[in-house]
N, C-alpha and C positions, 0 to 999 in steps of 0.2 A: 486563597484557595491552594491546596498541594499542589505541586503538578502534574499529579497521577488525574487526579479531580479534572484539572482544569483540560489538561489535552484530552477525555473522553466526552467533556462536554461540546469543546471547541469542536472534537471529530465528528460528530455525532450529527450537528449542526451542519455540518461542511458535507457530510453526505446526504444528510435532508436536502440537499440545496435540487433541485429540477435541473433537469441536462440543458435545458432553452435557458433559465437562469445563467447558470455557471459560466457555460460558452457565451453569454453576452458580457459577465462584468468583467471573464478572462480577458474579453479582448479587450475590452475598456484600459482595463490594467496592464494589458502589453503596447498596448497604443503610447499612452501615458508614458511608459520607459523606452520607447523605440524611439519616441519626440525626444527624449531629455538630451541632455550637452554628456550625459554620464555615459549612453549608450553609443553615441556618436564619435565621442573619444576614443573607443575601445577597440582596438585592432585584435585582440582574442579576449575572448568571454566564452565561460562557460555556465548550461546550461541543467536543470534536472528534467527528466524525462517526468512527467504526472502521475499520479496514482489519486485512485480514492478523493477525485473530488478537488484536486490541487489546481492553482489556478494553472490552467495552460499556457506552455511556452512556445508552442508550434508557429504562432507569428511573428517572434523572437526572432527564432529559428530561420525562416524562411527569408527577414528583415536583412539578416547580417549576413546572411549567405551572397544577395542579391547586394550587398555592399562588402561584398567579399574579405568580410572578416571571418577571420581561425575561429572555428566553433570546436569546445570540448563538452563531452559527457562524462559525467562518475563511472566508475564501473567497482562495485564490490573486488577487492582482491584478501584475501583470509581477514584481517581484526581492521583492516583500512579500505582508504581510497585510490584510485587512481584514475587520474583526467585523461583519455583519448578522444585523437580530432576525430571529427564526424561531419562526413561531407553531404547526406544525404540521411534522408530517413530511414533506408535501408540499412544506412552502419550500427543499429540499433535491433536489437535480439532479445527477447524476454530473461531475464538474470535471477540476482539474488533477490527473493522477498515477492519475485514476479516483477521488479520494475524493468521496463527496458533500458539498458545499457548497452555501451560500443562494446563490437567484435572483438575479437582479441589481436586482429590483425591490424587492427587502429593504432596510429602514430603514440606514444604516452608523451605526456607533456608535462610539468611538474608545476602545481597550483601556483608557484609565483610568479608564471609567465604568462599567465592570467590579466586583464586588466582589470574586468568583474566576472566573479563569480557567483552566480543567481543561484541562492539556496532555499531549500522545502523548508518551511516550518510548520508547528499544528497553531503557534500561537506566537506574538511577537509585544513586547510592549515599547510606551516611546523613547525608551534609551534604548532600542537596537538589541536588548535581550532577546533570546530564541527560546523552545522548546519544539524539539523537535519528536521525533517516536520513540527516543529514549537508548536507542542505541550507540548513539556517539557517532559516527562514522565523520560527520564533516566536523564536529566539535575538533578530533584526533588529527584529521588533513591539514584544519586550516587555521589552530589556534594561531601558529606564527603571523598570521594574517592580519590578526584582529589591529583594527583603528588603521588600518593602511587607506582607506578608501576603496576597500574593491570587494565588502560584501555586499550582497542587496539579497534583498526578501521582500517575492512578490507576496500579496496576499489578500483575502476577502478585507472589509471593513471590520467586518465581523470578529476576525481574527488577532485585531487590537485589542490590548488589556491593559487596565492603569499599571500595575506592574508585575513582574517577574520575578520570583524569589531566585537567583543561579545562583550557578556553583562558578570554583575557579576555572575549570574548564572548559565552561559554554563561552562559544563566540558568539561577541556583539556584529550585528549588520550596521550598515554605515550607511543604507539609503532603504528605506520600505515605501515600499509601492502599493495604494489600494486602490482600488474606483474612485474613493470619494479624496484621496488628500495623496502628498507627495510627502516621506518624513524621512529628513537628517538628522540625525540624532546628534551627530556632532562635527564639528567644524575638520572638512576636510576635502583633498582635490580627487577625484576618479580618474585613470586612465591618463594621468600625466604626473607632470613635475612642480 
């Protein structure tokens, strides 16, 4: 299926989803990665703020605060990214596209001081391919990234697909998270050496 195809089906789906739904398999799905050895190793991780049905990161959020690890947020800056720490929910402001993103008074941090970086997708398959909204923004941030061990993508079950047609640009995740499984796509460490 294109990708134009496949991300308005996958969306489409993802906002059918019931508010009682969502908020149950979210936390499912944030439980799941707040347990793992990937989350526990991470002394700064950043996070996406939700839109439209995404699974929520607010227990993420709350987890690694409360073990006092560096939390970053995206924040649009003109054709890219940029990660500021965010101590609180309030460091968080309505932004570009309407997502909430960090103040401008927030620390910037620069994605490779990251240990994971938890990215939105509409769709992921099990090689760690993405499609995201089609603007590129984290593809642009964080290609240097890719196969490092420090992408992950939360997401519905649903949001699994046998594969992904990409480009050379799109970043592969290195851990997806759903309700129902835990998937590595390929052999590598998070959050250390």
């Amino acid at each position: 299926m294109p990708k134009q195809r496949l991300r308005q089906a996958i969306l489409a789906r993802r906002k059918a989803l019931a508010a009682a739904e969502a908020k149950a398999i979210s936390l499912k799905v944030q439980r799941t990665f707040i347990d793992s050895a990937e989350f526990a190793g991470a002394r700064v991780l950043a996070l996406y703020a939700p839109i439209h049905n995404e699974v929520d990161t607010s227990e993420v959020f709350a987890a690694a605060l409360t073990a006092l690890k560096t939390v970053l947020f995206p924040a649009v800056s003109g054709e890219g990214l940029v990660f500021r720490r965010v101590s609180t929910r309030d460091g968080l402001r309505k932004g570009a596209f309407g997502i909430p993103e960090p103040v401008a008074s927030c620390e910037v941090y620069e994605p490779g001081e990251a240990d994971i970086i938890v990215i939105p997708g509409v769709a992921f398959d099990m090689k760690g391919k993405r499609i995201g909204y089609g603007k590129g923004y984290y593809d642009k941030a964080l290609h240097s990234l890719e196969g490092g061990g420090k992408l992950v993508g939360l997401c519905y079950d649903f949001q699994l697909v046998d594969d992904i047609t990409d480009e050379p640009h799109d970043v592969k995740m290195d851990l997806l998270i759903t309700e129902k499984r835990v998937i590595r796509p390929r052999d590598y460490h998070i959050g250390g050496t």
